[in-house]
C-alpha positions in Angstrom: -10.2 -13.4 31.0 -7.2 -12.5 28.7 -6.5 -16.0 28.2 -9.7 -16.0 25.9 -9.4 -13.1 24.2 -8.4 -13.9 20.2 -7.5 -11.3 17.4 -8.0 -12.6 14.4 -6.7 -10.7 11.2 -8.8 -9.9 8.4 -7.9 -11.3 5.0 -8.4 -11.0 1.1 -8.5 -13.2 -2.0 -5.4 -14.5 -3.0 -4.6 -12.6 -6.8 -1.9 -15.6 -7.4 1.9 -14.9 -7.7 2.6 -12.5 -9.6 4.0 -12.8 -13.7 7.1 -10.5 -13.2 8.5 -9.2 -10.0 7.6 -5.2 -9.3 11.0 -4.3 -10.1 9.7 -4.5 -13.9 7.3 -1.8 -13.6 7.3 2.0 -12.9 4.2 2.9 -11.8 3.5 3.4 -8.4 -0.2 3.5 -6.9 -2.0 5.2 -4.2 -5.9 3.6 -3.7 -8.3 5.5 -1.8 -10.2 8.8 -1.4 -8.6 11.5 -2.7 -9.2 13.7 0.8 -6.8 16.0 2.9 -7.3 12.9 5.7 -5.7 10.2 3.3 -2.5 12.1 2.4 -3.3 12.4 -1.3 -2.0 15.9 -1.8 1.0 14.8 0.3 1.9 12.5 -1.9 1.4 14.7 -5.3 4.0 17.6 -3.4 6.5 15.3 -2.5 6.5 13.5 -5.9 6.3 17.0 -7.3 9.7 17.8 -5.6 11.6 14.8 -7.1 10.1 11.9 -8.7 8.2 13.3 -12.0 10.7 12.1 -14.6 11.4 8.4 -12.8 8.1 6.9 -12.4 4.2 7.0 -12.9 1.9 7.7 -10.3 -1.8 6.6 -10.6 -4.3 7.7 -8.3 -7.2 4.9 -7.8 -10.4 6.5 -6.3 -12.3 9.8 -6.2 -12.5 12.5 -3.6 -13.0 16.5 -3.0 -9.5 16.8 -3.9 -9.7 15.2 -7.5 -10.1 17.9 -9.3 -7.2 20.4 -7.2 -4.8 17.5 -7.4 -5.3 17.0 -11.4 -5.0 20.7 -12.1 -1.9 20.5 -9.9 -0.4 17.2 -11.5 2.9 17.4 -13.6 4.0 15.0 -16.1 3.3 11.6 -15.3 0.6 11.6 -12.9 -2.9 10.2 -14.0 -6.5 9.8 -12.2 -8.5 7.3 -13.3 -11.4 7.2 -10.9 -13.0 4.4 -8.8 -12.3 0.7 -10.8 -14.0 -2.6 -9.6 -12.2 -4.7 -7.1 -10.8 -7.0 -9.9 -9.0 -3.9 -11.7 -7.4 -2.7 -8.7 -5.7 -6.4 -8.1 -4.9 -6.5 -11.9 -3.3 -2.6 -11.4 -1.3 -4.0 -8.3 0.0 -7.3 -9.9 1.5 -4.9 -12.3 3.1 -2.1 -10.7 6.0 -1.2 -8.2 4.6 -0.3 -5.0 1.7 1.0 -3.4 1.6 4.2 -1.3 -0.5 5.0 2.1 0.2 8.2 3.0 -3.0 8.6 5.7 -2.9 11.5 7.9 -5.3 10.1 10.0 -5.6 7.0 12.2 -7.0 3.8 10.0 -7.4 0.1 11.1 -6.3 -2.2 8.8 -7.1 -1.0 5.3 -8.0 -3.9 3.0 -6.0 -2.2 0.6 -2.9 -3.0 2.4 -3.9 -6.7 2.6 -4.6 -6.9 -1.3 -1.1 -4.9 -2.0 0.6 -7.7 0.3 -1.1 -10.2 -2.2 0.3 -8.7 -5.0 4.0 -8.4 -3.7 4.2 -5.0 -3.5 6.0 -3.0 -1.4 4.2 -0.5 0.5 4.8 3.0 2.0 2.6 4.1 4.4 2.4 7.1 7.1 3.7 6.0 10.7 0.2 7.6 12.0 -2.2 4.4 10.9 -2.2 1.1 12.1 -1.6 -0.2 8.3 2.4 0.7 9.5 2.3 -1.8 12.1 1.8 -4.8 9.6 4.5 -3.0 7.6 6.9 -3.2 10.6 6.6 -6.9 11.2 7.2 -7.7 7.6 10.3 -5.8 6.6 10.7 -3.2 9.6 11.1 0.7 9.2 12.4 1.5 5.8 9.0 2.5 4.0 7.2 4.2 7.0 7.1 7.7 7.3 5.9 10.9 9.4 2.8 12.5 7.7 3.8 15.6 9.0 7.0 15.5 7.0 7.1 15.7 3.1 10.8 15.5 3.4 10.6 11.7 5.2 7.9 10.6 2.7 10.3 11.7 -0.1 13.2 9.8 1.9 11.0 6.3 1.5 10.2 7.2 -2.1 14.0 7.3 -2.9 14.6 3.7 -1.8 12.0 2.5 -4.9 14.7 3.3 -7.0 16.9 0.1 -6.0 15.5 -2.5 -8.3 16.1 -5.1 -5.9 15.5 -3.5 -2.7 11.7 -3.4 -4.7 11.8 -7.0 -5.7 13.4 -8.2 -1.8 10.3 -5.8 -0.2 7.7 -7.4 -2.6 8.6 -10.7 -1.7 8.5 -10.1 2.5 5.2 -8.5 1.8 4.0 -11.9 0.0 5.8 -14.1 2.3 2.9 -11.8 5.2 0.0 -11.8 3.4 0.9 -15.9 3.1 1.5 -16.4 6.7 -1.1 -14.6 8.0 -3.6 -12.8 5.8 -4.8 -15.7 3.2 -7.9 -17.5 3.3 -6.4 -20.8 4.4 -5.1 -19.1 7.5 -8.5 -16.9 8.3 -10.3 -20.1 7.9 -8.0 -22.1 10.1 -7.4 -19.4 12.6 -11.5 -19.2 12.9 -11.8 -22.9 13.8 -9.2 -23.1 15.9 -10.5 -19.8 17.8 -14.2 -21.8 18.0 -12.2 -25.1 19.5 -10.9 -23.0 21.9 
């Protein structure tokens, strides 16, 4: 019956608050596998057409794109591979936002979760699931169509506000409290087996 039907959402570590809010920083992450499904040469064209000189961009992760995408990169763009869990939470606590710009349908990416840890904003393609949790925290300001460099370009521009960042970071740790933290997978797993 749907009365008994439960959807509980995954959840990560908590990585604590962070030290400085990601206004402070300029780089700007993208965590996955650099392939044509996860949007990673989307992302280097449309920071290719306006965002070289502001930020940094660090690609997390290996792919059959790597090496294209680093013989492509301009000024300000680095790869440094697959790190260990830890790293990627210390890169995050440290940066500005993260960026999800999937082609392709995902579920919940637990990269999303551990960016919402952090307090980062995140900007992700409209096409995954990842957008919905987006939504519900701060609405439609960082989601964009994949098939459009000029929208992803559109929420790149806003990470220029200093506290638009800082206002984004905080929603996203105000959801990942509320919903995607230990305490509450624990809590909403008991009370799913009391049911």
């Amino acid at each position: 019956p749907p009365g008994r039907i439960l959807v509980k959402p995954h959840f990560v570590k908590d990585c604590g608050p962070r030290s400085s809010p990601p206004s402070t920083s300029q780089r700007l992450l993208y965590v996955g596998r650099l392939s044509v499904e996860k949007g990673s040469e989307l992302l280097l064209a449309a920071w290719q057409a306006e965002y070289g000189e502001a930020f940094e961009l660090v690609y997390v992760g290996d792919g059959p794109l790597r090496r294209s995408l680093e013989a492509n990169a301009p000024h300000g763009v680095s790869f440094i591979g697959t790190q260990s869990p830890d790293s990627v939470r210390e890169l995050m606590l440290a940066s500005r936002a993260l960026i999800l710009p999937s082609r392709w349908y995902e579920g919940l990416p637990m990269v999303l979760l551990e960016a919402m840890a952090a307090g980062l904003p995140i900007i992700v393609s409209e096409i995954a699931a990842a957008s919905e949790y987006v939504r519900q925290a701060e609405g439609d300001r960082y989601i964009f169509d994949p098939s459009n460099q000029q929208d992803l370009t559109r929420a790149l521009r806003q990470l220029f506000d200093d506290e638009e960042v800082d206002r984004s970071g905080r929603a996203m740790r105000q959801a990942f409290e509320n919903t995607y933290s230990e305490a509450n997978a624990a809590n909403g797993l008991m009370a799913a087996y009391g049911a």
